[in-house]
N, C-alpha and C positions, 0 to 999 in steps of 0.2 A: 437475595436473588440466587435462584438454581440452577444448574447444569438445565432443568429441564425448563423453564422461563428462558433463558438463551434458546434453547432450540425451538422453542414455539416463538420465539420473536425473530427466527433467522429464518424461519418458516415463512414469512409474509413477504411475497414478490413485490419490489420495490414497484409504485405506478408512478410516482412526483416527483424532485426535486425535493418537496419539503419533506416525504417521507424518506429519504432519502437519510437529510439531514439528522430529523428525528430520531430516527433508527439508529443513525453513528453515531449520535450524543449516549442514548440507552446502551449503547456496546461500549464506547470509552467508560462510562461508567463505570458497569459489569466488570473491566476487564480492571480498572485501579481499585475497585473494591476487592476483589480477587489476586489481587499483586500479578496479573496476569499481564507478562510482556506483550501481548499481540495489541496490548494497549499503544504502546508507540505507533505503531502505522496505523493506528486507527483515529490517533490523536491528528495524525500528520495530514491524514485523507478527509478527514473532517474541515479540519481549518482550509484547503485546497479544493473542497469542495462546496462549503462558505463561499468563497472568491468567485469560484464559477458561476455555482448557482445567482451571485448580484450584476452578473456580469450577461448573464441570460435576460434577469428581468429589466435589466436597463436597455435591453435588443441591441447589445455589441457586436454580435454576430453577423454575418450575410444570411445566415438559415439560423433564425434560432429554434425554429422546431427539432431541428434535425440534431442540435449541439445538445438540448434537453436531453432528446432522446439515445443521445450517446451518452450523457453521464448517468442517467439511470440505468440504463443498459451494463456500463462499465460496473457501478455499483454491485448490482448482481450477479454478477461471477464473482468479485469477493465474498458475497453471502453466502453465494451457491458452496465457495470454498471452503467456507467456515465451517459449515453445516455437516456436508460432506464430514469433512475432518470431524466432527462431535459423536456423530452419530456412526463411524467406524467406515466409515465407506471411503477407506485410503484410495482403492482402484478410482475413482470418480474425483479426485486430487489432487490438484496439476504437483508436478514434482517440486517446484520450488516454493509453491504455498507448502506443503505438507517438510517441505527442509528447514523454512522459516516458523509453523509453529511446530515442531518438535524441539526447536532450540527455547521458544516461548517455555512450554509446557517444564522443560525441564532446568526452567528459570538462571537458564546458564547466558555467555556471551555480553559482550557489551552493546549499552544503547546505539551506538552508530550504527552497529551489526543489522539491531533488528528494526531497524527504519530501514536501512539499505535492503535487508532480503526483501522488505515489504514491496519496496520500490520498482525493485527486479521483476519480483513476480508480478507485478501489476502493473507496466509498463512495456517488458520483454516479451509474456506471457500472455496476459488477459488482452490488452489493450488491441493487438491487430484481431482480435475475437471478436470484441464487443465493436468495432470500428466495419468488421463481416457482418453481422448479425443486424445492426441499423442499415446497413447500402453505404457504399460511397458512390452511388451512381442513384440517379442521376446528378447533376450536374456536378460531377466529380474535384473541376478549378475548385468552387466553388467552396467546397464543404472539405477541398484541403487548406485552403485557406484560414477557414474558421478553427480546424485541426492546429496549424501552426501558431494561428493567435494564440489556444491558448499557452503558448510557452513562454508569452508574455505575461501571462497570469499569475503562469507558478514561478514566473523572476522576481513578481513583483509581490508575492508570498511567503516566498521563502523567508524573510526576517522573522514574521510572524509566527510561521509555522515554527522555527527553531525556538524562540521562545515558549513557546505553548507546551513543545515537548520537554523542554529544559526545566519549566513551572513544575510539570508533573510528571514528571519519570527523573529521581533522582539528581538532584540537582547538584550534588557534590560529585556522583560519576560523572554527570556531563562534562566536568572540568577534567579530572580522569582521562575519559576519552580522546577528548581534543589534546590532551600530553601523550596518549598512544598512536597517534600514525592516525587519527580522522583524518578522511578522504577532503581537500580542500577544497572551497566554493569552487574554483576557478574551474575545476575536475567536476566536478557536480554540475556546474550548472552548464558547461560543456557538454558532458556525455548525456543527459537527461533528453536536450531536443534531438540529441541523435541519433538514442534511443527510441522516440516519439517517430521519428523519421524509417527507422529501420520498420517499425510496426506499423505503419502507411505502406511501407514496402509491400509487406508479408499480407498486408488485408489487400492488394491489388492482386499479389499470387491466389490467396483463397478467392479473389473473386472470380480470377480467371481459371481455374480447374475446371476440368471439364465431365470429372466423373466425380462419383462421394471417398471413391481409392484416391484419389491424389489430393483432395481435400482434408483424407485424414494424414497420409503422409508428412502434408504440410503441420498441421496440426500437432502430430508428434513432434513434428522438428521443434517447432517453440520448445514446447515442453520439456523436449532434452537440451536445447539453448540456455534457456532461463533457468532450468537446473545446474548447469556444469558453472555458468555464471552465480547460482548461489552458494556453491560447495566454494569457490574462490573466493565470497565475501566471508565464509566460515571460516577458512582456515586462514584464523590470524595470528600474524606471525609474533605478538605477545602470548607464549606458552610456558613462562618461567614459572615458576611454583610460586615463588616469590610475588609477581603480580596478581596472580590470581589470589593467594591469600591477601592482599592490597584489596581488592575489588570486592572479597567477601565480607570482609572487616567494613569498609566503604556503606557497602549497602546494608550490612547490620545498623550503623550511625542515622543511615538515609531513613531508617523505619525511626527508629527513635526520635528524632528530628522530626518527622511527620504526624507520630501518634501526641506529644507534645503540643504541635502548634493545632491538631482537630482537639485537645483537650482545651482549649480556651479559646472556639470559634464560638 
């Protein structure tokens, strides 16, 4: 698969649920046959969005049109991000996608790193966007409701998703990480709906602006939010020399270990 098969498959505006899904199985792919980090959050939004999407079609929701139409919607601003990013178009970037995959690209950083900028950006960032762009109105209770449910989703995901990413992104770092200062559940699963909260907030501001000036205002605020919040996931305070040759050494074994077990699948 090529650089230029990614960008005709990033090219196609999510319309379902299944394509949804479809599409972020063919990009986690792409991205572990590429040893491409952008694979961790895509691994994580996959299996999180698995949960949703069963959670739609069993009508868990009070509006399940309306929760569809926000995870596909949310979908494509990761696409739109990705794309952007391929095809040079930095200005069209949100700052914290574009800080999380230049850490990918230049295959530095540890796994918790690049799940968390994921999360930043696509929570801090995307999420009051794509939450403006479907309506929170009409009936506003309503479809905050369905909002907050799913935070029972990704509670009750989370084990899974860690697995999934621990399977296939290095699985001797992950042990690594968790000895460097990973951020603990208790913290994670804390800040995550409060983050979801904050970005309900910011999609009630873009609803209420009254001109496209104070809509973009708002608009940049994210973006330089969720950026100064990923430069603080960046700069971790494991910078010894010594670590870092640990984590290089680490993931030279992790390939070996893998080219190994695909030789006798």
């Amino acid at each position: 698969m090529s650089q230029t098969e990614l960008i005709s498959n990033l090219q196609k505006q999510y319309q379902s649920v299944s394509e949804v899904i479809e599409n972020f199985k063919w990009l986690e792919n792409y991205f572990l046959n590429h040893n491409d980090l952008r694979g961790v959050f895509v691994t994580a939004y996959l299996h999180i969005t698995q949960s949703i999407g069963a959670a739609i079609e069993e009508k868990t929701f009070q509006n399940n049109s309306w929760s569809q139409q926000y995870l596909i919607c949310f979908a494509n601003l990761y696409r739109e991000a990705i794309l952007n990013y391929e095809q040079g178009n930095l200005s069209e970037v949100p700052k914290s996608w574009e800080i999380a995959f230049n850490l990918a690209k230049n295959g530095d950083g540890y796994i918790i790193q690049h799940l968390l900028l994921g999360v930043n950006a696509h929570i801090n960032h995307d999420l009051a966007l794509a939450l403006h762009q479907v309506s929170i109105d009409p009936n506003r209770e309503e479809k905050y409701q369905d909002h907050t449910d799913i935070n029972l989703i990704l509670e009750k995901a989370t084990d899974g998703l860690k697995r999934s990413v621990a399977e296939k992104y290095a699985p001797i770092l992950k042990r690594l990480d968790r000895g460097l200062g990973t951020i603990d559940d208790e913290i994670t699963a804390f800040s995550i709906p409060k983050a979801r909260e904050h970005s309900w907030s910011m999609s009630i501001a873009l609803t209420s602006a009254q001109t496209n000036l104070e809509r973009a205002i708002l608009q940049r605020s994210l973006d330089d939010q969720a950026a100064v919040l990923a430069r603080l996931i960046l700069a971790s305070p494991i910078q010894h020399p010594k670590v870092k040759e640990t984590v290089s050494f680490l993931k030279w074994i992790d390939q070996k270990v893998n080219w190994f077990v695909n030789l006798f699948r």
